[in-house]
C-alpha positions as CSV (number, residue, x, y, z in Angstrom):
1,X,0.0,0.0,0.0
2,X,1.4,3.2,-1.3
3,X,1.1,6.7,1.4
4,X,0.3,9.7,-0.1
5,X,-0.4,13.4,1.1
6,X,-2.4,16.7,0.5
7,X,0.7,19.6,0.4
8,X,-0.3,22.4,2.9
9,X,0.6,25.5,2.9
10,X,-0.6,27.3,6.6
11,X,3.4,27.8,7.1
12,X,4.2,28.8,3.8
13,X,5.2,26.9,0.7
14,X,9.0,26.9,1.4
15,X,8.0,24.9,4.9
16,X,6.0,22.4,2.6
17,X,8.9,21.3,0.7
18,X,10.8,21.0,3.8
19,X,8.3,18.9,5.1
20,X,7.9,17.0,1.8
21,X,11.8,16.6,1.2
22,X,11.4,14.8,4.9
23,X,8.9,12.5,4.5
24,X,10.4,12.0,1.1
25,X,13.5,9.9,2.8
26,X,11.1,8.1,5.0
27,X,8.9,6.3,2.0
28,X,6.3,9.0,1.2
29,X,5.3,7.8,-2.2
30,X,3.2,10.9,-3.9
31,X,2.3,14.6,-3.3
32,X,-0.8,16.2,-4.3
33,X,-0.7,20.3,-4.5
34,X,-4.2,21.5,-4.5
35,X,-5.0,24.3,-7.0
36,X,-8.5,26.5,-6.0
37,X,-7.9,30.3,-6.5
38,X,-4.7,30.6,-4.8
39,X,-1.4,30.3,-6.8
40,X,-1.6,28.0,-9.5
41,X,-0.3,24.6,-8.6
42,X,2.0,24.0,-11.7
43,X,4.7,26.4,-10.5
44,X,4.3,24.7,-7.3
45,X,4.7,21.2,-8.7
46,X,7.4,22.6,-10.9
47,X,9.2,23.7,-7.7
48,X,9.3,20.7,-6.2
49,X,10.2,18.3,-8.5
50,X,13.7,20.5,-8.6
51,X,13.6,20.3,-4.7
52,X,12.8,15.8,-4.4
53,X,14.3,13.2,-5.9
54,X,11.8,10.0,-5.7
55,X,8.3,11.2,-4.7
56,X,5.2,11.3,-7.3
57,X,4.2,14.9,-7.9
58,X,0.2,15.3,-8.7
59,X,-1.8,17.9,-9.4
60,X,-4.6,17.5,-7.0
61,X,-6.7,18.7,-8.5
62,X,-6.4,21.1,-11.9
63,X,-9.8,22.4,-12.8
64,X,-10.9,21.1,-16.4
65,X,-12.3,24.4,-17.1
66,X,-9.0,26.6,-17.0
67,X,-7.2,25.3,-19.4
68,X,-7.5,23.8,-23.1
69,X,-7.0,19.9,-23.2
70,X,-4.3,19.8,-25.0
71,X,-2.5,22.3,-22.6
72,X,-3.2,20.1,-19.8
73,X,-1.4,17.4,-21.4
74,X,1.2,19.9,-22.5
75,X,1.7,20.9,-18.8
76,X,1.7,17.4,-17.3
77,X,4.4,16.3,-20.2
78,X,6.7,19.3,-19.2
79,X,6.6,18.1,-15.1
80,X,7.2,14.3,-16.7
81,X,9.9,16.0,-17.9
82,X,11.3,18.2,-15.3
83,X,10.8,15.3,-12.5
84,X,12.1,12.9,-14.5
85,X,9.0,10.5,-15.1
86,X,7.6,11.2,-11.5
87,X,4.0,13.7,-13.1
88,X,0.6,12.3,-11.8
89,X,-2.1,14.9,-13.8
90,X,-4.9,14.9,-11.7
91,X,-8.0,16.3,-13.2
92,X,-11.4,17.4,-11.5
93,X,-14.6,20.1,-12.2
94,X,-14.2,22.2,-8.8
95,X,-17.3,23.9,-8.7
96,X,-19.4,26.2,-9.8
97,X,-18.9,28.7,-7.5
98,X,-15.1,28.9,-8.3
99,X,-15.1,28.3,-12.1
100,X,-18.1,30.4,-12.6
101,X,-17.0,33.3,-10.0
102,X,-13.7,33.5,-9.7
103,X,-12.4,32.5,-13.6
104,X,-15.4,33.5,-15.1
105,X,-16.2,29.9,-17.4
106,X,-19.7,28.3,-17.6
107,X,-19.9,25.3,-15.4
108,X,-21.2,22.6,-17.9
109,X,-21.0,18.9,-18.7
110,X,-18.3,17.7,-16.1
111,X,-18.0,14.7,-17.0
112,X,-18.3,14.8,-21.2
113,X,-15.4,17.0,-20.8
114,X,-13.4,15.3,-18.4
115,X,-13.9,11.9,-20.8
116,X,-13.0,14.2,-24.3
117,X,-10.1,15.4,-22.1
118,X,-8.3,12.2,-21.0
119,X,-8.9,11.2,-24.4
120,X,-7.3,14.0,-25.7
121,X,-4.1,13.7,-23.4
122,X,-3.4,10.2,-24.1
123,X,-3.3,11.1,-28.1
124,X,-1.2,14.4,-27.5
125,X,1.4,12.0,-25.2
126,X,1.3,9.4,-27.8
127,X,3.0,11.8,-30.5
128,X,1.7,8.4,-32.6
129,X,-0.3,11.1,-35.3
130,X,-1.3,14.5,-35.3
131,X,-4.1,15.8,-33.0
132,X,-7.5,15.0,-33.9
133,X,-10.4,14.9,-31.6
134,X,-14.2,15.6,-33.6
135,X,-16.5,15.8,-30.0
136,X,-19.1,17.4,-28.1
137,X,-17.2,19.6,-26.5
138,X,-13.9,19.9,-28.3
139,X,-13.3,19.9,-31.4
140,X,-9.5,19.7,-32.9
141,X,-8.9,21.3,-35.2
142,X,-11.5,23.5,-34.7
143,X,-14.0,23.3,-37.5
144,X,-14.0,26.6,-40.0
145,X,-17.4,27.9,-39.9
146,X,-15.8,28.5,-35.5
147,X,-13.3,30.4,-35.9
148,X,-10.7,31.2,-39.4
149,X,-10.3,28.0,-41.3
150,X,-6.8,27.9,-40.6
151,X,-6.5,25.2,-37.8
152,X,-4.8,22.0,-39.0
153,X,-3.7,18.8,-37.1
154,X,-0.9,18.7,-35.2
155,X,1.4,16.8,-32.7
156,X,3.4,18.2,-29.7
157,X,7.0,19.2,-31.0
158,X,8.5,17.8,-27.9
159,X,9.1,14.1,-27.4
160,X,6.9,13.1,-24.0
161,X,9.4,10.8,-22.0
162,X,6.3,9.0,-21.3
163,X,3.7,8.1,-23.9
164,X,0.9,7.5,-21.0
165,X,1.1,9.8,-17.8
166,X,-0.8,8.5,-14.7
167,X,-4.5,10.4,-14.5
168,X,-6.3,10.5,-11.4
169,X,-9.8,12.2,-11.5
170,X,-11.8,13.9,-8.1
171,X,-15.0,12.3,-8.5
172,X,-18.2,12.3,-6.0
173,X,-21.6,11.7,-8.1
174,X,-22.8,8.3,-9.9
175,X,-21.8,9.0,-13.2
176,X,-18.5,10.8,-12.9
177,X,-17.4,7.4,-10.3
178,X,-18.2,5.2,-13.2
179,X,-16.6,7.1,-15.9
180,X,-13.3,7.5,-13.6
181,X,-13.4,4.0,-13.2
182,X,-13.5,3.3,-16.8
183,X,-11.0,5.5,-18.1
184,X,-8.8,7.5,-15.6
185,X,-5.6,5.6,-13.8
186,X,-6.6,7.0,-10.2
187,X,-9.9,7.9,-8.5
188,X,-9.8,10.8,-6.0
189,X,-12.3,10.8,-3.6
190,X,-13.2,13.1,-1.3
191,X,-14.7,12.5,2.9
192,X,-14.0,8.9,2.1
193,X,-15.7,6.6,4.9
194,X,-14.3,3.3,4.2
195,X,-17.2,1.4,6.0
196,X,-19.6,2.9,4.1
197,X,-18.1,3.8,0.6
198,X,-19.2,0.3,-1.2
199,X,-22.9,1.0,-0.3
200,X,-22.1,4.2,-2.0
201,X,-19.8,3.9,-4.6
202,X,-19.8,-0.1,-5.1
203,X,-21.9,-0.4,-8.2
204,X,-21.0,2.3,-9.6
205,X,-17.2,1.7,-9.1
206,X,-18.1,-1.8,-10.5
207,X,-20.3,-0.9,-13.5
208,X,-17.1,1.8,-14.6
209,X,-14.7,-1.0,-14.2
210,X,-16.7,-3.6,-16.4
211,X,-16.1,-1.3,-19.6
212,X,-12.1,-0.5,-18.4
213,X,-9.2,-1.1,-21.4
214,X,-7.0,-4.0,-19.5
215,X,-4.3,-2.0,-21.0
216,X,-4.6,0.6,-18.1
217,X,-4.2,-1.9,-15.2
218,X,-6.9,-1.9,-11.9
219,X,-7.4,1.3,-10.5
220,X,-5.8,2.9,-8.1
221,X,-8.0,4.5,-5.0
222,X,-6.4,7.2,-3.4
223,X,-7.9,7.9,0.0
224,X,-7.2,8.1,3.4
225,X,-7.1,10.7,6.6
226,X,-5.9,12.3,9.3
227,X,-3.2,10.1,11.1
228,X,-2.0,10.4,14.6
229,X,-0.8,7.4,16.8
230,X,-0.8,7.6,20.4
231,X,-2.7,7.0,23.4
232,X,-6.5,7.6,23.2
233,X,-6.4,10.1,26.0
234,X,-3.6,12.1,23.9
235,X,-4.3,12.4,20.1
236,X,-8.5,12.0,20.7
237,X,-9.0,15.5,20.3
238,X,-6.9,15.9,17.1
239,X,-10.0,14.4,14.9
240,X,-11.6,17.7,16.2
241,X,-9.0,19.1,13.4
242,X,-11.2,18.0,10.7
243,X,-14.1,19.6,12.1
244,X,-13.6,23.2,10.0
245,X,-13.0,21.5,6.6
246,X,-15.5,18.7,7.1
247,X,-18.4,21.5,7.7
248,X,-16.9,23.9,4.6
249,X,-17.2,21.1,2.7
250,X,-20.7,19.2,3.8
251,X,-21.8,23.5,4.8
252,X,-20.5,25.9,2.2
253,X,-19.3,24.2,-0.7
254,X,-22.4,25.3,-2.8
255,X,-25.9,26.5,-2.5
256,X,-28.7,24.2,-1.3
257,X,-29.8,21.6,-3.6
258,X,-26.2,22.0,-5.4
259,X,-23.7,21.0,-2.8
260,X,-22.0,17.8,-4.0
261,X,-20.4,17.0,-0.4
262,X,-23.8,17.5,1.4
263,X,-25.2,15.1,-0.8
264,X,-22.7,12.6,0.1
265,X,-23.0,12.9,3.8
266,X,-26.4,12.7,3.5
267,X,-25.8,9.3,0.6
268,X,-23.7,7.8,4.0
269,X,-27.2,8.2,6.1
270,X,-26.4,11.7,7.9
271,X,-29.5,13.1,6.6
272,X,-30.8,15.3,9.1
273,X,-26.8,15.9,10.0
274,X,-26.0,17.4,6.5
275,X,-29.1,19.6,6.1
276,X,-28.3,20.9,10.3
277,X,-24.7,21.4,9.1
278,X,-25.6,23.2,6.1
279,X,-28.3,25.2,7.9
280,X,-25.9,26.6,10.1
281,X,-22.9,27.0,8.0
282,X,-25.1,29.3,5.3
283,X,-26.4,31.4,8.6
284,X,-22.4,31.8,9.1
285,X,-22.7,30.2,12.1
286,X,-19.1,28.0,11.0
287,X,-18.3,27.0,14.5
288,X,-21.5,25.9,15.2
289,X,-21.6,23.9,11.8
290,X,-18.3,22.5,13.1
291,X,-19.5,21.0,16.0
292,X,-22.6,19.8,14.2
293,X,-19.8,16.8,12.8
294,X,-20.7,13.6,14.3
295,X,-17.9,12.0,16.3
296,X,-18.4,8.8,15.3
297,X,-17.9,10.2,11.6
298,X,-14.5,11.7,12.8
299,X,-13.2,8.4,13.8
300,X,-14.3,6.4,11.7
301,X,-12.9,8.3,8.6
302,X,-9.3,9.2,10.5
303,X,-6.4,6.9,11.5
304,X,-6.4,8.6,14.6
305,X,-5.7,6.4,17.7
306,X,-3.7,3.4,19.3
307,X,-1.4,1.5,17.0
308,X,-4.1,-1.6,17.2
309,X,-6.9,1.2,16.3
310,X,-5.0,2.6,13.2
311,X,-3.9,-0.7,12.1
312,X,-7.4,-1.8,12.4
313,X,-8.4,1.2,9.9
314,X,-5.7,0.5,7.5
315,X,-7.3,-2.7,7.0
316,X,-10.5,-1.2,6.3
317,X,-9.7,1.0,4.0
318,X,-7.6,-1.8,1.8
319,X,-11.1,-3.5,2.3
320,X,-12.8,-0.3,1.0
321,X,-10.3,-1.1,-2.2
322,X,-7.7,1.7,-1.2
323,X,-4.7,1.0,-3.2
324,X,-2.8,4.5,-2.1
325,X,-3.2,5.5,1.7
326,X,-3.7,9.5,1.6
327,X,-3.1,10.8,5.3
328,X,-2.5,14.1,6.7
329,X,0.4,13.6,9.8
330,X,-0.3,15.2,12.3
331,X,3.2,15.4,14.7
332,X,5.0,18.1,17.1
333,X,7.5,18.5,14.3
334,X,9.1,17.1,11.3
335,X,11.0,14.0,13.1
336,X,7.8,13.3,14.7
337,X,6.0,13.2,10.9
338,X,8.7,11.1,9.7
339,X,8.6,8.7,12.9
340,X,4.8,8.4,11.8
341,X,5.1,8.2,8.6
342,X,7.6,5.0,8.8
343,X,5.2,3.5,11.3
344,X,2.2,3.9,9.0
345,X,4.4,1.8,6.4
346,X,5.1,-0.6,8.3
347,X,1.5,-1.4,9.4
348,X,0.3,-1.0,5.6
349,X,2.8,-3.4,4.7
């Protein structure tokens, strides 16, 4: 089982790399650096791959709707490049509060554009033939009667080192599950409970995976949480650490009706939980929303706890078909981090 990690950036991004460049040496397998409407996350991902020497380096995630196709690919061929075959491009919609408010793009067909997309990646890396990609929502080259008549087919100058760079996709609803499971190499979800996320996901996971080309291999699940190991009585409290994202998420990511997250939680049987979280979160009542969170949904989605406790959630979540353990340490400082981290690998091995 593979450990991943979300990059943060509270104590600045030259503290990040310190902290990834440490748990680098201890067997940390892949990075994610978020992009929302901060700094971009290529520089970022640029920057680190001069600053590490083994670790994956994924965009987690670049929103479809900022960038042409074919400059997506372009991008994650240039980090392939740059990190020397370590580029994970992972793709997801945001939402559209973000694409629609802050970059100023309609927020349409999600997933028809995330499929046309990968599609349109794999041909660009495959510098096999020029470009060519007649579809809903792209079109390459772009038909003459849309713009001058001048467009022709073309293949990236550059020679990818790769011809197939790993994909992961953020997906939540039905649809987008199965088409992740059909096409991308990696599935990103999001609050992942590991007890629950077959009732949820199961069929459609399975119905995606029915159609999948054996020439991408099985898919890889990326999910995980925080992780603290200790005495009960001493790290207990650190699930409480979840509380603020947890209710932005299930509270304020969206308006009512269009929340993804809240329909989740509610999919996981918090009904009256999500709409009370919500509720409060939209009155900007955020510490109240906070401690809406049920406890029991804080420990059951954390490795949080005695060795035996987190061991016992490692082996849920490989039951849950988590292939890459994404966790958030939680340690006084960076030994501590590492000391966890090489614990965590041991009891995943």
């Amino acid at each position: 089982m593979k450990l991943s990690m979300q990059i943060g950036y509270s104590g600045g991004f030259a503290e990040s790399v310190a902290q990834v460049q440490a748990l680098e040496k201890v067997g940390m397998d892949l990075v994610y650096v978020a992009e929302a409407y901060g700094y971009d996350a290529v520089t970022m991902m640029g920057y680190l791959a001069a600053k590490t020497d083994t670790i994956e380096i994924a965009s987690g995630i670049l929103p479809i709707y900022t960038r042409t196709p074919t400059l997506l690919a372009m991008t994650a061929a240039g980090l392939d490049e740059i990190s020397q075959g370590r580029a994970v491009l992972g793709l997801g919609a945001s939402g559209p509060q973000v694409i629609e408010g802050f970059h100023g793009v309609a927020y349409d067909a999600p997933i028809g554009r995330t499929r046309e997309i990968i599609d349109i990646c794999r041909s660009v890396w495959r510098r096999d033939k020029p470009v060519v990609h007649d579809g809903r929502y792209y079109q390459l080259p772009l038909p003459p009667e849309k713009g001058t008549g001048l467009g022709k087919p073309l293949k990236i100058i550059t020679h990818p080192p790769r011809p197939s760079i790993p994909i992961h996709v953020a997906s939540l609803g039905p649809k987008n599950v199965q088409m992740t499971a059909e096409l991308a190499d990696g599935w990103l979800p999001i609050l992942f409970h590991p007890e629950k996320a077959k009732d949820v996901w199961g069929a459609d996971v399975d119905a995606g995976v029915a159609k999948r080309s054996a020439d991408l291999g099985p898919l890889d699940v990326i999910a995980g949480g925080l992780l603290a190991i200790g005495p009960e009585d001493h790290v207990k409290g650190l699930r409480d650490l979840n509380r603020a994202m947890i209710a932005l998420y299930v509270g304020g990511m969206g308006a009512r009706g269009k929340n993804f997250y809240n329909t989740l939680f509610t999919r996981y049987g918090y009904e009256a939980e999500a709409k009370e979280i919500q509720d409060l979160y939209l009155d900007g009542k955020k510490a109240q929303a906070a401690a809406a969170i049920p406890d029991s949904f804080l420990m059951e989605t954390s490795l949080v706890g005695e060795e035996g406790f987190v061991r016992e959630q490692i082996e849920k979540f490989k039951a849950a078909g988590v292939t890459t353990l994404n966790v958030a340490p939680v340690a006084a400082d960076l030994k501590g981090q590492q000391d966890l981290i090489a614990k965590t690998k041991e009891l995943a091995s």
